[in-house]
C-alpha positions in Angstrom: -32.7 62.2 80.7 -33.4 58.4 79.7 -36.3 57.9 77.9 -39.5 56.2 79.1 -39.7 53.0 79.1 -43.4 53.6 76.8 -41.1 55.0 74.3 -38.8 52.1 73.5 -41.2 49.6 71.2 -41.0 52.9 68.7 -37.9 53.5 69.1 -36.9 50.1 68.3 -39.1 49.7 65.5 -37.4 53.0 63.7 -34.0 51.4 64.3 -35.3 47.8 62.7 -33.7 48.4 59.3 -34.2 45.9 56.3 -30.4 44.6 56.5 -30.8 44.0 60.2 -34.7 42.2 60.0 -33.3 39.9 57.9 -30.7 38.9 60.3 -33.1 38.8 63.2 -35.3 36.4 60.9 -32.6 34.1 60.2 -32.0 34.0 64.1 -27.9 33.8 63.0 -25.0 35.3 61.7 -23.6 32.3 59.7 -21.7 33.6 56.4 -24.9 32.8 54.6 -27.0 35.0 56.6 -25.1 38.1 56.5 -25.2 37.3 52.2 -28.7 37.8 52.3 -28.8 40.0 54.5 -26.1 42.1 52.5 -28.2 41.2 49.2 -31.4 42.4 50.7 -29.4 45.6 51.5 -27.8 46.2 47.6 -31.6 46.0 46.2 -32.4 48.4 48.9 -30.0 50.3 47.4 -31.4 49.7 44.2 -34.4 50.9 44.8 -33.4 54.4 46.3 -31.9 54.9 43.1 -34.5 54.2 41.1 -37.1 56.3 43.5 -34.9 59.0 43.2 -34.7 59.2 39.7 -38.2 58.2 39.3 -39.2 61.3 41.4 -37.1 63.9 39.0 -38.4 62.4 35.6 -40.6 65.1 34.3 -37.4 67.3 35.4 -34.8 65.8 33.4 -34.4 65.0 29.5 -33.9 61.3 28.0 -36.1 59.4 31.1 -39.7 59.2 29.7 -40.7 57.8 26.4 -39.0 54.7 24.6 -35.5 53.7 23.7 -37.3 52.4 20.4 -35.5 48.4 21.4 -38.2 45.7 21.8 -36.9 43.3 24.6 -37.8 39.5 24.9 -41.1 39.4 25.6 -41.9 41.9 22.6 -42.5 45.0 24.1 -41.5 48.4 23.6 -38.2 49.2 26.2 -39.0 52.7 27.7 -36.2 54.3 28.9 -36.9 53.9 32.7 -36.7 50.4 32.1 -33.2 50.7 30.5 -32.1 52.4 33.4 -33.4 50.8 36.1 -31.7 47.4 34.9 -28.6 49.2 34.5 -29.0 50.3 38.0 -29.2 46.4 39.5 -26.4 45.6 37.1 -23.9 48.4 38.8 -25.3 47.8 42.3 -24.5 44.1 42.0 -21.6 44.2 39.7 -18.6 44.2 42.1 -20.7 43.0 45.3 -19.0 39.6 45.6 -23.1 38.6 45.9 -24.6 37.3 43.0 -23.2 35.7 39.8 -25.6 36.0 37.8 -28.5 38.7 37.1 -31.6 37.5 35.0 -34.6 40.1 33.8 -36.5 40.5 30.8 -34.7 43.5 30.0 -31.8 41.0 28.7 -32.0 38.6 25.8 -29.8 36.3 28.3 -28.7 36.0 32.0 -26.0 38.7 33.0 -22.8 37.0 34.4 -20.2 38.6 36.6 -17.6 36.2 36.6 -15.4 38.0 39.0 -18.4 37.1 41.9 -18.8 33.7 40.8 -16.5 31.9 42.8 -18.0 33.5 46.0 -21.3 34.8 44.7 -23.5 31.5 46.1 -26.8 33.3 44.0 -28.8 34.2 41.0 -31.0 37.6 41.5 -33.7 37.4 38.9 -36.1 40.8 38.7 -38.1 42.7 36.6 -36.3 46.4 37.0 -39.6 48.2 36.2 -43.0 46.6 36.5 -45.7 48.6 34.9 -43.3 50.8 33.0 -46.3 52.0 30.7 -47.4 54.7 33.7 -43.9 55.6 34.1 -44.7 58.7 31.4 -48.4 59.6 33.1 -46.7 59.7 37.1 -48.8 56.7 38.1 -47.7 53.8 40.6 -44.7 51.3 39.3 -42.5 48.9 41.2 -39.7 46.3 40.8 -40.3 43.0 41.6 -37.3 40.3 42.7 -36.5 36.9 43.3 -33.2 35.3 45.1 -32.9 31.5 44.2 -29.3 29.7 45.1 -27.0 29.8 42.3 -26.2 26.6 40.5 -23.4 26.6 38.1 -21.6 29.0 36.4 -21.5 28.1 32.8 -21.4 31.8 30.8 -22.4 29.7 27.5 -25.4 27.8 29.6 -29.0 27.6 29.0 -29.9 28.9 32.2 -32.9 26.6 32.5 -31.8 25.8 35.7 -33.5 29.6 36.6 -37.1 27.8 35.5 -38.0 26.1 38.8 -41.1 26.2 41.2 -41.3 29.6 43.5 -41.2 27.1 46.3 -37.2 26.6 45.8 -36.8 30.5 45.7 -34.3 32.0 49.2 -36.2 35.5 49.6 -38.4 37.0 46.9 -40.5 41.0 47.1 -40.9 43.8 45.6 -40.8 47.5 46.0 -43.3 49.9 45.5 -42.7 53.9 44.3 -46.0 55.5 45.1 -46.5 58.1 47.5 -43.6 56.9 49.6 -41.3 53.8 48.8 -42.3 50.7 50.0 -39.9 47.5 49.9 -41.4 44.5 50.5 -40.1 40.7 51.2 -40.4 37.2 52.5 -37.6 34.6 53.0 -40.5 31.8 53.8 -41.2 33.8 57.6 -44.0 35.9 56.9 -44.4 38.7 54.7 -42.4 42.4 55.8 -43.3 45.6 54.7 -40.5 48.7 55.0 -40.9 52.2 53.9 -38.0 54.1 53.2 -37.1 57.2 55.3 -35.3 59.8 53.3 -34.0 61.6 56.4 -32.1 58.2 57.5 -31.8 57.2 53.9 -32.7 53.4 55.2 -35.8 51.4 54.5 -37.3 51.0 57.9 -39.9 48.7 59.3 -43.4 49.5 58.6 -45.4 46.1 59.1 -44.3 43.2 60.3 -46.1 39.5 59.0 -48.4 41.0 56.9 -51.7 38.5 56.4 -54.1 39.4 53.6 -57.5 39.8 54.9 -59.6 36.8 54.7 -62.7 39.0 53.2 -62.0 41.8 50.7 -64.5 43.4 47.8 -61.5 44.3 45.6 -60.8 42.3 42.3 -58.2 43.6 39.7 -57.9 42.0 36.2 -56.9 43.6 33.0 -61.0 43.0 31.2 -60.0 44.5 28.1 -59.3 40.6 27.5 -62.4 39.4 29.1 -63.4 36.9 25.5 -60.4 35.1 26.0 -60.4 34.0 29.0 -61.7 30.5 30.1 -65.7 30.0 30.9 -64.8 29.4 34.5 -63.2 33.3 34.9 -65.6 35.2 32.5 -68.4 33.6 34.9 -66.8 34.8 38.0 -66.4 38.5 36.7 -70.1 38.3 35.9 -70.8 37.8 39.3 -69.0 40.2 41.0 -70.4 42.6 37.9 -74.2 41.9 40.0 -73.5 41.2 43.1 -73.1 44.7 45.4 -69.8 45.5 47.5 -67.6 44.3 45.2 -65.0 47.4 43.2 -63.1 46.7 40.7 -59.6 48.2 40.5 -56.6 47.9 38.2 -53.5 50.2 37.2 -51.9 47.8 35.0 -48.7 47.8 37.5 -48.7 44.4 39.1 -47.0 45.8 41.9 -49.4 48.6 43.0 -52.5 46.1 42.5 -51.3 43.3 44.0 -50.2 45.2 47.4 -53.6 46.7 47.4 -55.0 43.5 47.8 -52.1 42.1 50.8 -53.2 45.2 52.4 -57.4 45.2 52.1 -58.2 41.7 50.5 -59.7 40.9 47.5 -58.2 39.1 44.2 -55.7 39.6 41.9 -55.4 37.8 38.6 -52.7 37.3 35.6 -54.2 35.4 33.5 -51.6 33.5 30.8 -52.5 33.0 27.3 
């Protein structure tokens, strides 16, 4: 028998997957569309393999502790970290997608030359954000950003990959926590997807996400509380005597920062 009419807003939210949102947010199937769409769809990819091995780490030799290299921004590379950029590298590698890759797990940009003369962007991420609770089974995520590719000099400065957020196609992230949560926004609200491990597809969860206008949430790293400007140490003060406010931070950007899209509050990073 046909099902009820009742049953048909669920049954087409289960059937919304990532690849095909995007497409319905773009409101076309120009060859530009069905790039991002297919690029949305390889870093869904990407991170099934990462949650996967994420979930089997304490089960399998060589994935916790260090690789004893120190990347670019100085710190230690832990071996999740390793592999989860080596995992965006093969997804993307012979996509026709991207030509170029760009995280802080690489001194410089990674070019695929073979995708470069279709390959129309440049997928910059960081492959594991909040690496440090990889080892204790706490909440880590990646965290991407599409911008339009310009160029293709191997021997470049890549500057061109330091521009305002505003000029970025689609940016996200995706959360491994209790289940896995992708994340994204191509400028058309905010879209949250979890991913269903009996379909294997990241599925639609919640749809233009707003963060709530009141939240008694704040997450900052204090432990550098006397070097931060007058104007923030003041402002922790007074959530520190002021009732109904909770402080809360993991030191995954990641897990903090979707605690606060979901219930409100504030998030800082504060740059020395």
């Amino acid at each position: 028998m046909p099902s009820s009419p009742s049953s048909q807003p669920t049954l087409e939210r289960d059937c919304m997957t990532l690849s095909r949102h995007v497409l319905q947010q773009l409101q076309r199937f120009s060859p530009d569309a069905q790039d991002l769409s297919s690029l949305m769809g390889r870093i869904g990819l990407a991170a099934k393999l990462i949650s996967r091995h994420l979930s089997r780490a304490g089960l399998m030799e060589n994935v916790l502790g260090f690789t004893g290299e120190i990347n670019i921004q100085g710190e230690s590379v832990k071996r999740m970290d390793a592999y989860a950029n080596e995992v965006f590298i093969a997804v993307f590698q012979q996509s026709g997608l991207v030509c170029r890759l760009a995280s802080e797990e690489m001194e410089h940009p990674y070019y695929i030359p073979e995708n470069c003369p279709i390959g129309r962007h440049t997928l910059l991420y960081d492959p594991i954000d909040g690496s440090s609770n990889v080892d204790i089974n706490l909440n880590v995520g990646s965290i991407f950003s599409i911008r339009q590719q310009e160029g293709n000099d191997e021997n470049g400065t890549a500057t061109d990959l330091l521009q305002a957020g505003r000029n970025q196609i689609a940016s996200g992230y995706i959360l491994y926590g209790p289940s896995t949560i992708l994340v994204y926004t191509i400028g058309r609200g905010v879209h949250s997807f979890n991913l269903d491990p009996s379909l294997g597809e990241f599925i639609l969860s919640q749809e233009n996400i707003q963060i709530p206008e009141h939240g008694g949430v704040y997450s900052v790293n204090e432990g550098n509380f006397w070097q931060w400007e007058d104007s923030i140490r003041d402002y922790i003060r007074y959530v520190h005597r002021h009732e109904g406010y909770t402080g809360r931070y993991s030191g995954a950007l990641v897990g903090d920062f979707h605690r606060i899209l979901l219930q409100g509050g504030v998030f800082y990073i504060l740059v020395r």
